[in-house]
C-alpha positions in Angstrom: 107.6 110.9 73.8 107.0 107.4 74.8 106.2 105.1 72.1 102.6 104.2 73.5 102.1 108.0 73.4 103.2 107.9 69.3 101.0 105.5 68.8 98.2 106.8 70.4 99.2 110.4 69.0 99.1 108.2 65.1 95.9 106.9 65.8 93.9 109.7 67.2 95.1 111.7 63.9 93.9 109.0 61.8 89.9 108.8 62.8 87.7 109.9 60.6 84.2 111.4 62.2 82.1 110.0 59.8 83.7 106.4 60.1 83.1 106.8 63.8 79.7 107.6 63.8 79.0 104.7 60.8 81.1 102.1 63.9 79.6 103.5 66.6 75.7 102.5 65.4 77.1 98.8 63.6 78.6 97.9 67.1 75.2 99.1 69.2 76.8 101.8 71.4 74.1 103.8 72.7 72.8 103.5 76.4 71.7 100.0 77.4 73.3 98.4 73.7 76.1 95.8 74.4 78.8 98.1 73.1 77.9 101.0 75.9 80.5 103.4 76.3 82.5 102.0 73.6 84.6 105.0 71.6 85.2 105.3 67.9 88.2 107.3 66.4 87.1 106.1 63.0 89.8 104.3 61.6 89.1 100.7 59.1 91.2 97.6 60.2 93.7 97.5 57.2 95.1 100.7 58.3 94.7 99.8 62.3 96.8 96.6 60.8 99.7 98.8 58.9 100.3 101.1 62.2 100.4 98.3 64.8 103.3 96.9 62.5 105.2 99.8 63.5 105.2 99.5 67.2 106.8 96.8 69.5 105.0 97.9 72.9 106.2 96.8 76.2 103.1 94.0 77.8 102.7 96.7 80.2 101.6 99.5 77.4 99.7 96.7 75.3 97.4 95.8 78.5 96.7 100.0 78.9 95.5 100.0 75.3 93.4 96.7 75.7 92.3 98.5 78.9 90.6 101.5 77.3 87.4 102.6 76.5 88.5 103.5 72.3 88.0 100.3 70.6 90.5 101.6 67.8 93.4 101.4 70.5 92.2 97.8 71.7 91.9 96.4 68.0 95.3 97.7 67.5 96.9 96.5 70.6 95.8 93.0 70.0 97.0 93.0 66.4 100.7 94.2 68.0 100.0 91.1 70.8 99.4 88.8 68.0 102.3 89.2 66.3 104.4 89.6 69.5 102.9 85.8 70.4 104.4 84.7 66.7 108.1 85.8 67.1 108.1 84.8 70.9 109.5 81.6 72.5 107.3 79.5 74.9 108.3 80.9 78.1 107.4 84.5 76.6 104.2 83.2 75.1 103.2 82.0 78.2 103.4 85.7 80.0 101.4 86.4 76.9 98.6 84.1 77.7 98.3 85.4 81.4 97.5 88.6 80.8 95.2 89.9 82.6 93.5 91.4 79.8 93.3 88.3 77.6 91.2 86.6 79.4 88.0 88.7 78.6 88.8 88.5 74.9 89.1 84.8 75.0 85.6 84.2 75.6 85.0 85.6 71.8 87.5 83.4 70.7 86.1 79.9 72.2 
């Protein structure tokens, strides 16, 4: 099992329903709200935090995860990015920064 599919595996196992349901009306899901289509597994950031200090994804696997449709997998691959851009060097945080997928999460950052 590839280490994408463990974390995946950890995090689907994780949700809790109820969570899910509570996230999924905060962030306005429903049909026409600005978080349309957006999935819930349920799970609160300080845990989302613990697993993605278990994991050192490939940028590859990180950009599949920031890809999805299940916010829990996209909060948890940018918290794995993050520290990835701490421990790297400059020419490593520059393939960081042109990711294809960081440039729509840079407009909620500027």
């Amino acid at each position: 099992m590839t280490e994408l599919n463990k974390l995946k595996k950890e995090l689907n196992g994780l949700g809790s329903k109820k969570q899910a349901e509570i996230l999924s009306r905060f962030f306005k899901t429903g049909k026409g709200q600005y978080g349309e289509g957006d999935i819930f597994l349920g799970i609160k950031v300080p845990v989302q935090r613990e697993v993605a200090k278990k994991y050192d994804l490939s940028l590859s696997d990180i950009q599949k995860l920031i890809s999805s449709k299940i916010h829990d997998y996209r909060m948890v691959a940018l918290f794995i990015l993050i520290a990835k851009y701490k421990e790297s060097n400059k020419v490593e945080r520059k393939k960081i920064f042109k990711l294809n997928c960081i440039s729509k999460f840079l407009v909620f950052i500027i």
